[in-house]
N, C-alpha and C positions, 0 to 999 in steps of 0.2 A: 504494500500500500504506500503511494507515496504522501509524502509532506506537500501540508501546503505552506503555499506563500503567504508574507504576509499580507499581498493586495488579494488574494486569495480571501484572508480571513477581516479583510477589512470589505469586501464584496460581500461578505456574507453576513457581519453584521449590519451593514448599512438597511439589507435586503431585511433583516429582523427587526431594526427600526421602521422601518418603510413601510412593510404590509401591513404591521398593528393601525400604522395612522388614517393609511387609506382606510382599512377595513371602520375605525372610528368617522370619519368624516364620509364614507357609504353611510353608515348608520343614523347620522345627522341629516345627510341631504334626505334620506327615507321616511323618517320618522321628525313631524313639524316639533317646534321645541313647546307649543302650548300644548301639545298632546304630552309630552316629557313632563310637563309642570304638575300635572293633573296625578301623578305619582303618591301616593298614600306616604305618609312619615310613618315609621315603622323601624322601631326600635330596641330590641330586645335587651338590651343594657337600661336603656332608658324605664323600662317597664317594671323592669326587678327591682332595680336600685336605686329609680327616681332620681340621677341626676344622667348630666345629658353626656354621649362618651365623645371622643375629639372627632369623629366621623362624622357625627350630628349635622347637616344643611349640604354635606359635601356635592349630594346631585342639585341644588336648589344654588349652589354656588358654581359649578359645571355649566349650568344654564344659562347663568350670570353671564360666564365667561363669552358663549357660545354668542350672546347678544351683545359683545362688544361694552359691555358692562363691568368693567374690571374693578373699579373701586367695592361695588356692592358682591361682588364674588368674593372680596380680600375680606368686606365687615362679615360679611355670612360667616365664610372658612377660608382661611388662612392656609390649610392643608391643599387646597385647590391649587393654587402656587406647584407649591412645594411637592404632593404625591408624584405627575407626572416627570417630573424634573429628577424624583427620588426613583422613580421605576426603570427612565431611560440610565440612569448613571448606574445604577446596580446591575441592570443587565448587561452593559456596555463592559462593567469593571471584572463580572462575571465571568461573559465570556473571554476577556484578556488574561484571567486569570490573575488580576491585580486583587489578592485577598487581603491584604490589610488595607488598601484603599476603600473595600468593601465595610470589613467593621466600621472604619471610620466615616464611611455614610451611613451604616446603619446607625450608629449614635448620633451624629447630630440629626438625621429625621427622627431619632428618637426624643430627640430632646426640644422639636418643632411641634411633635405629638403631644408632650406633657405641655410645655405654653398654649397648645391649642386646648386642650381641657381644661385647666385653670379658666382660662378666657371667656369659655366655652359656659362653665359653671358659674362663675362669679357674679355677684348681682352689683351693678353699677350702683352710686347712690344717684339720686336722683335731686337735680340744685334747681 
């Protein structure tokens, strides 16, 4: 079997970033974003344990995005940002086989996740 190259293996991750996006933005042009909206809140964390987890508004901020609305995607969730940016770099790091580059993104979206909870939960006061 031979080796590949590395334009090899940079064709082939380009090709694994490439289809996920097309295959998202298929999904958008098919489905209208007020039919999206109409999505039930449904929260299994939120149910049990009565407060809200850092995922809470993430489609409702997606939506945001989708409409060119980017300030009220960052008030909704913050994670909106941050997940697809945290999915392309881990897969990217992944497949290079960069593994302490890896933990070291999986901590700070970890540490994006816990400020998004906090955030998430805390009740402003109100002047």
């Amino acid at each position: 079997m031979q080796k590949m190259t590395l334009k090899t293996k940079l064709v082939l991750g380009y090709l694994r970033l490439f289809l996920p996006s097309v295959l998202l933005i298929s999904i958008y042009l098919y489905v209208k974003i007020e039919v999206a909206s109409l999505v039930p809140h449904f929260c299994l964390f939120e149910k049990l344990i009565n407060i809200k987890c850092p995922f809470c508004g993430l489609t409702k901020a997606f939506i945001f995005i989708l409409n060119g609305e980017y300030k009220l995607a960052l008030i909704q969730n913050i994670l909106s940002f941050f997940l697809p940016i945290y999915l392309i770099l881990f897969q990217v790091s992944k497949y290079f086989k960069f593994y302490k580059k890896i933990l070291r993104i999986d901590f700070y979206f970890t540490l994006i996740v816990i400020i998004q909870f906090i955030i998430s939960n805390y009740q402003f006061p109100k002047t």
